[in-house]
C-alpha positions, 0 to 999 in steps of 0.5 A: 893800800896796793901791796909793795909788789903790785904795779903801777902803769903810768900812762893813758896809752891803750896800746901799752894797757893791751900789751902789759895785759897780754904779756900777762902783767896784773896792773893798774893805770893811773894818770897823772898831769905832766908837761912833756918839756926837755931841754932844747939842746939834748940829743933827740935820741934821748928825749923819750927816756928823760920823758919816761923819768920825769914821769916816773920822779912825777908818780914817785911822789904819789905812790912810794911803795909801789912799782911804777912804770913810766913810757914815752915814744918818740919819732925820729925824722932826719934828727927831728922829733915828730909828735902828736900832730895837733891837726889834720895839716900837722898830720898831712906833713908828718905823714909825707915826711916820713914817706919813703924813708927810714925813720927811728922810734925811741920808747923810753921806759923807767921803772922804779920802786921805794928802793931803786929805779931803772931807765933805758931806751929802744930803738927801732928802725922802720922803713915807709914806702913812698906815700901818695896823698890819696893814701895819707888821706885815707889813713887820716880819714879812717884812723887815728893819727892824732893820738900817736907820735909820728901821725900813725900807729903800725898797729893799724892799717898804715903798718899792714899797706905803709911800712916795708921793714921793721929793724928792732922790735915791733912792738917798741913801735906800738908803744911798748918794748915788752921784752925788755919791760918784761925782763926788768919787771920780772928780773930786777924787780922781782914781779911774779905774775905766773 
């Protein structure tokens, strides 16, 4: 049995593994099955934050000392969710949708332990430059968009040639907002890690 300190990240992204690794977390990753379903009427912006807590009430189950984190990310286009596009078509059109737009990534976080739980969201802006199918096809080519909300990550070659601004914190894009994970661990749930 982990001690009632230690943390748990609920999720199989890599892109969050790597970030609560370098902001210099000790953790494990567990996973667990979870349909991503919310209600169709609730407000888009709120998706990923009722996603992150459903999660979070879904390990609560299993692990009741320790502290639990839970993530979701979502992308937003003209008040429309895009997902994990299931294939190269899916892909084409969420990447062209996004072309020369701005469009918004919601990462909703939830923490919790034995005693309380904490959930909240952030939001970025990012601005794509106009895509030519050339270049879509090149990402979706050389890249992995099927594992990313939105068809691409901005960890990638997409962000370095694609994206022309970024209001809000980078790396709620890459999947994490680290600042905010960060203080709540440390602050309200007292985590220690140095």
């Amino acid at each position: 049995m982990m001690p009632s300190n230690s943390l748990i990240l609920g999720s199989q992204s890599p892109r969050r593994k790597q970030l609560l690794e370098e902001a210099g977390f000790k953790f494990r990753v567990e996973t667990i099955d979870f349909d991503e379903v919310f209600p169709q009427d609730m407000p888009v912006h709120n998706v990923a934050e009722y996603l992150a807590t459903e999660k979070n009430k879904a390990f609560r189950k299993i692990h009741k000392k320790e502290i639990v984190l839970t993530a979701d990310t979502v992308v937003i286009v003209n008040n429309k969710i895009l997902g994990k596009p299931k294939n190269e078509d899916e892909a084409i059109n969420m990447l062209s949708s996004l072309s020369g737009i701005v469009h918004q990534v919601v990462t909703g976080i939830c923490i919790s332990n034995d005693t309380k739980q904490h959930s909240t969201s952030v939001t970025t802006e990012v601005k794509v430059k106009p895509l030519s199918i050339k270049e879509i096809n090149h990402y979706i080519s050389n890249f992995s968009p099927f594992d990313k909300a939105g068809a691409y990550g901005i960890q990638e070659w997409f962000g370095l040639v694609a994206v022309e601004w970024v209001k809000g914190s980078y790396y709620n894009v890459v999947g994490l907002p680290v600042d905010k994970v960060y203080n709540l661990l440390t602050e309200d749930f007292d985590l220690v890690i140095f």
